[in-house]
ZAMARGU-4260 file (C-alpha; in steps of 0.2 Angstrom, whole numbers, plus 5000, padded with zeros to 4 digits):
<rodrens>
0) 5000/5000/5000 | 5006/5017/4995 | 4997/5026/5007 | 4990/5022/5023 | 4972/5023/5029
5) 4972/5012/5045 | 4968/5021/5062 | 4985/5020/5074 | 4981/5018/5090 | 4991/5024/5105
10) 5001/5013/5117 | 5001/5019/5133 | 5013/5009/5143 | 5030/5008/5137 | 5044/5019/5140
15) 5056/5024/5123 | 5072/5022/5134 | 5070/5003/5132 | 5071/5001/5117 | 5085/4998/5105
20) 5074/5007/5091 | 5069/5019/5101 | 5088/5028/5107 | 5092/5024/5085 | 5079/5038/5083
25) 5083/5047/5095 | 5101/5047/5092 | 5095/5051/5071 | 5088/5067/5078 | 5102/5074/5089
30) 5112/5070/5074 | 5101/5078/5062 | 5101/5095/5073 | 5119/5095/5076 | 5123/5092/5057
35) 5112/5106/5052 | 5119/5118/5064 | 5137/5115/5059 | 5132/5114/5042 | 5126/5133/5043
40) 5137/5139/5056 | 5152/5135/5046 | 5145/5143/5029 | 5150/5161/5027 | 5134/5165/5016
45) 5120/5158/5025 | 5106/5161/5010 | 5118/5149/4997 | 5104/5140/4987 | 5109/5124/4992
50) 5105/5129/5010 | 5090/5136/5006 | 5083/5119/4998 | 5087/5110/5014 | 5076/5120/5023
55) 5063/5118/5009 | 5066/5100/5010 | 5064/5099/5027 | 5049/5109/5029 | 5040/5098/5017
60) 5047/5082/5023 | 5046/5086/5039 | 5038/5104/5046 | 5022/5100/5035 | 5023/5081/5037
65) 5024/5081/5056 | 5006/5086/5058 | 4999/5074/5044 | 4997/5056/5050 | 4984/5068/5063
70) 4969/5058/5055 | 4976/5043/5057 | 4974/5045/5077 | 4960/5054/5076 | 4953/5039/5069
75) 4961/5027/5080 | 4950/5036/5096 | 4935/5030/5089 | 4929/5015/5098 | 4919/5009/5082
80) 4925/5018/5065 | 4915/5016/5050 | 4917/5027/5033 | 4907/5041/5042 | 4919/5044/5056
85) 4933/5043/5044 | 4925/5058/5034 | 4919/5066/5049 | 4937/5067/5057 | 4946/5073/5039
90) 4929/5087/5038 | 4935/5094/5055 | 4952/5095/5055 | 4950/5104/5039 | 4937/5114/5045
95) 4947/5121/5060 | 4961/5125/5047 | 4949/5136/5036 | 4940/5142/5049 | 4957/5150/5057
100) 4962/5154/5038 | 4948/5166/5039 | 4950/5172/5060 | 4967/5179/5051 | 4960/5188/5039
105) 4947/5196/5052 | 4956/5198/5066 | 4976/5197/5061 | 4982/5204/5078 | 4970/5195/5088
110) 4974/5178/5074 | 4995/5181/5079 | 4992/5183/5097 | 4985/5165/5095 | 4995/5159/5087
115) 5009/5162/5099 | 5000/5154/5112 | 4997/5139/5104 | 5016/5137/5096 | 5021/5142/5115
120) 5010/5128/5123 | 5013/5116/5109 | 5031/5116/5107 | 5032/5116/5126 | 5021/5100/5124
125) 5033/5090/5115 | 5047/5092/5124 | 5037/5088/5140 | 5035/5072/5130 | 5051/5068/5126
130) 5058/5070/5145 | 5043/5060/5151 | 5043/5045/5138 | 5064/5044/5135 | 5072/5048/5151
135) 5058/5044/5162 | 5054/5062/5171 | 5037/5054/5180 | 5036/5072/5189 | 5031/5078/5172
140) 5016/5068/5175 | 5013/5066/5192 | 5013/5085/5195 | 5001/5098/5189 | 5012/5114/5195
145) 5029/5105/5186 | 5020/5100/5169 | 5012/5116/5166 | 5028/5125/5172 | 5039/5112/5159
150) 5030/5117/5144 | 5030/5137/5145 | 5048/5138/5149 | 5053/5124/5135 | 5039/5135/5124
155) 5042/5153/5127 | 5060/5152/5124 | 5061/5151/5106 | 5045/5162/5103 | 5052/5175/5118
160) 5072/5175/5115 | 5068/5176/5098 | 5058/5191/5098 | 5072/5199/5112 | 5086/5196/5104
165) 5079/5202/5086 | 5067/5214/5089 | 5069/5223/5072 | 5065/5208/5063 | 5050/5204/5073
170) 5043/5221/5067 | 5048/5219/5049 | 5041/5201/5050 | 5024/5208/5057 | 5022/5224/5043
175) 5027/5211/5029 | 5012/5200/5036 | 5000/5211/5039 | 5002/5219/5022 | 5000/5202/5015
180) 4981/5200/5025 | 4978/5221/5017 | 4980/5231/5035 | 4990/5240/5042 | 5005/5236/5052
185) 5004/5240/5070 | 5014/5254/5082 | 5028/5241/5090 | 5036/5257/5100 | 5028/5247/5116
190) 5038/5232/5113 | 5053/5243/5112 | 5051/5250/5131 | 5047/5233/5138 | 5060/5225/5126
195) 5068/5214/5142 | 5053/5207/5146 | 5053/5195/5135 | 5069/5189/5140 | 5065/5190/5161
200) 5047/5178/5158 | 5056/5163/5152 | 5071/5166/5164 | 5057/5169/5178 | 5047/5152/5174
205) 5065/5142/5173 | 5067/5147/5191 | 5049/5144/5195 | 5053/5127/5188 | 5069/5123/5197
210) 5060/5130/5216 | 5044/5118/5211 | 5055/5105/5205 | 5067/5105/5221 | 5052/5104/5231
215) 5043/5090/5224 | 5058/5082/5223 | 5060/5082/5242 | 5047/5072/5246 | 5054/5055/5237
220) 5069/5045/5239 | 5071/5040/5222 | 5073/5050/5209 | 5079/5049/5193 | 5096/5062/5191
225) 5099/5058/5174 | 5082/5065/5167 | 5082/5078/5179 | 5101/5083/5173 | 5093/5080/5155
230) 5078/5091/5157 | 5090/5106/5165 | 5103/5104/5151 | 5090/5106/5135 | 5083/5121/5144
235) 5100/5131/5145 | 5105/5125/5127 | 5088/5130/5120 | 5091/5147/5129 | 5108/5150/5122
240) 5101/5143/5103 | 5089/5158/5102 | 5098/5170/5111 | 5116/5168/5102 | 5113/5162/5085
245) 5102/5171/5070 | 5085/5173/5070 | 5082/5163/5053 | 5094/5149/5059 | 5088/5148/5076
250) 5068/5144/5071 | 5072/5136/5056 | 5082/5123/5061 | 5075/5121/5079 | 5056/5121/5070
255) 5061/5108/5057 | 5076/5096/5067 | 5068/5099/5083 | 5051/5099/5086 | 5046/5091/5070
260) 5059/5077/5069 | 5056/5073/5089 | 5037/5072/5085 | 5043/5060/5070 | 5047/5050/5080
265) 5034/5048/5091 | 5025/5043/5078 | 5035/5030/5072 | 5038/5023/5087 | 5018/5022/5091
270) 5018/5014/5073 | 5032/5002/5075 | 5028/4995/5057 | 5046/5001/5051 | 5053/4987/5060
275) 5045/4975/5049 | 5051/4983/5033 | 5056/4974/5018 | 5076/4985/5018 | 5090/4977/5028
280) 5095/4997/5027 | 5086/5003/5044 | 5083/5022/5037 | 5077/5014/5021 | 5063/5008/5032
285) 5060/5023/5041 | 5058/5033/5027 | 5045/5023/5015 | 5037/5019/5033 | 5035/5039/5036
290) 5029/5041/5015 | 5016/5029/5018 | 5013/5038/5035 | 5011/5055/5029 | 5014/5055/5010
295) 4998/5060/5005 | 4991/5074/5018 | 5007/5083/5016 | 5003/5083/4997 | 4986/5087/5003
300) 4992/5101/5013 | 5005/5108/5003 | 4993/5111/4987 | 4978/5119/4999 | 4992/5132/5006
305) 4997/5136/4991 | 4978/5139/4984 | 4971/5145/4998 | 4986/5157/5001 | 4987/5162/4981
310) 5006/5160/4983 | 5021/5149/4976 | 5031/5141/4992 | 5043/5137/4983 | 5049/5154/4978
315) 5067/5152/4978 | 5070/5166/4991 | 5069/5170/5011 | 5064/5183/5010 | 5048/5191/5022
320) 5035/5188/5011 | 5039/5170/5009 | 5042/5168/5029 | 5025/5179/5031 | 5015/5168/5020
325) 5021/5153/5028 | 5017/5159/5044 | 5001/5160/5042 | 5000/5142/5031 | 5008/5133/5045
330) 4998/5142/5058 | 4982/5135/5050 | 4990/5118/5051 | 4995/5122/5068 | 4978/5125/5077
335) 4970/5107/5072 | 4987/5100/5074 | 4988/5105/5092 | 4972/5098/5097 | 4975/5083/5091
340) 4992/5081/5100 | 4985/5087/5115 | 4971/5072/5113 | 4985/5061/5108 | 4995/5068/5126
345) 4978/5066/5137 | 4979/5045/5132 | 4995/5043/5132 | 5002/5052/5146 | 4990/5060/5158
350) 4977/5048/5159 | 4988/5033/5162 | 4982/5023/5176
</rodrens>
């Protein structure tokens, strides 16, 4: 089968770490991340077209594709699926996307601020995953105060730092977006008096973290140091990512290496069919696996941007408009997306028994 149409259902009960499959993806994604900062990093021209197409290829294979084995869950919630459900499912998620499609073009401002939120809490999200299911951070579960607490500081930090430490680009990346939706850009001479805010909240939750974590942590005599040092590391390296390195460079590798490649592999995992593929070559596996996973939503996806956003992503330049328009394409995505990991979340984590 090319493509596939069977529901995937969540398993609840077993831990990445333990698995030999499991710490191979993982280590493909720290790999991935590192190659792609050295691989920039090192270039003295960072807008060489060859670099620019890895991040076009990355954004479809992986930015877009993250989101679009959503239906496949959706559909693996139902306790009985018939045809109906199917399209029910596939009518609502597309639903949500136009219906955001059109909040942008009424209420822009009010459509960004959203939007933020729901990148804050859903990028927070996956990496409250990722410590919970790899290096086995229970408190991540078991406390309310330390989960919500995880996912805004792992969240604001690319959204705030960024917006910190390039203000000017922020502002030229909100006129060039709102001149796209046909209003006018905003007065940002606020944002430049309260400039360091955005760099005191995450700094203020990290050591809102650390005091909570401290204290629950008081109250066991086991507790697992390695995921604890884990959980502490990523936060300062995310930290020093947004806050030393460039603003396109920063996002862009961390959106497409990061976020989307560790949500990759959630699903592959929950899949596990890549194990049984027909290569010797592991990666071989892995990448039909995720084609037949995602293949045809992201085609799906990738042709209603376009249409719906009457413009060609695959200008060959970075400039605002481009980043503007994709902004607003992957923001659409975005809103049915996060509902659906945030059902996805509610089985397999919070509502573990």
């Amino acid at each position: 089968m090319l493509f596939e149409w069977s529901p995937l259902k969540i398993d609840r009960n077993t831990y990445y770490s333990s698995s030999n499959s499991a710490t191979y993806l993982f280590l493909c994604n720290i790999g991935l991340f590192l190659i792609m900062l050295i691989t920039f990093s090192l270039s003295q021209d960072n807008t060489f077209e060859f670099l620019k197409y890895i991040f076009y290829l990355g954004f479809i294979t992986l930015g877009m594709a993250h989101g679009a084995s959503d239906h496949l869950f959706l559909w693996g919630t139902f306790n009985q699926l018939n045809l109906f459900k199917k399209i029910l499912g596939l009518a609502g998620y597309a639903f949500l996307s136009i219906l955001y499609l059109m909040f942008w073009k009424l209420y822009p401002i009010a459509s960004l601020s959203a939007f933020i939120a729901i990148t804050i809490i859903h990028w927070g999200q996956g990496d409250r995953y990722f410590c919970y299911k790899f290096f086995k951070c229970i408190y991540l579960k078991d406390s309310f105060v330390l989960k919500t607490l995880n996912i805004l500081v792992k969240g604001s930090i690319p959204i705030f730092i960024t917006i910190f430490s390039d203000l000017v680009f922020f502002h030229s990346f909100l006129e060039s977006l709102l001149n796209q939706l046909d209003h006018k850009a905003c007065d940002i001479s606020l944002l430049l008096n309260i400039r360091f805010v955005f760099l005191i909240i995450p700094i203020l939750l990290f050591v809102s973290y650390l005091i909570s974590l401290l204290s629950h942590l008081r109250h066991f005599t086991k507790c697992n140091l390695k995921g604890i040092f884990f959980d502490i590391i990523e936060t300062v390296f995310l930290f020093l990512w947004f806050l030393l390195l460039p603003t396109l460079l920063s996002l862009g590798v961390y959106f497409i290496f990061w976020h989307s490649l560790r949500h990759a592999i959630r699903i592959l995992y929950i899949d596990k069919k890549f194990l049984i593929g027909t290569s010797k070559i592991k990666s071989l596996n892995i990448c039909f696996r995720w084609f037949q996973l995602t293949g045809a939503m992201t085609a799906l996806a990738f042709i209603g941007s376009s249409f719906l956003l009457s413009y060609n992503l695959l200008k060959p330049n970075f400039d605002l408009e481009w980043i503007s328009i994709s902004a607003i394409a992957i923001s659409c995505l975005t809103f049915p997306h996060f509902i659906t990991v945030s059902l996805m979340d509610s089985i397999e984590i919070d509502n573990q028994k």
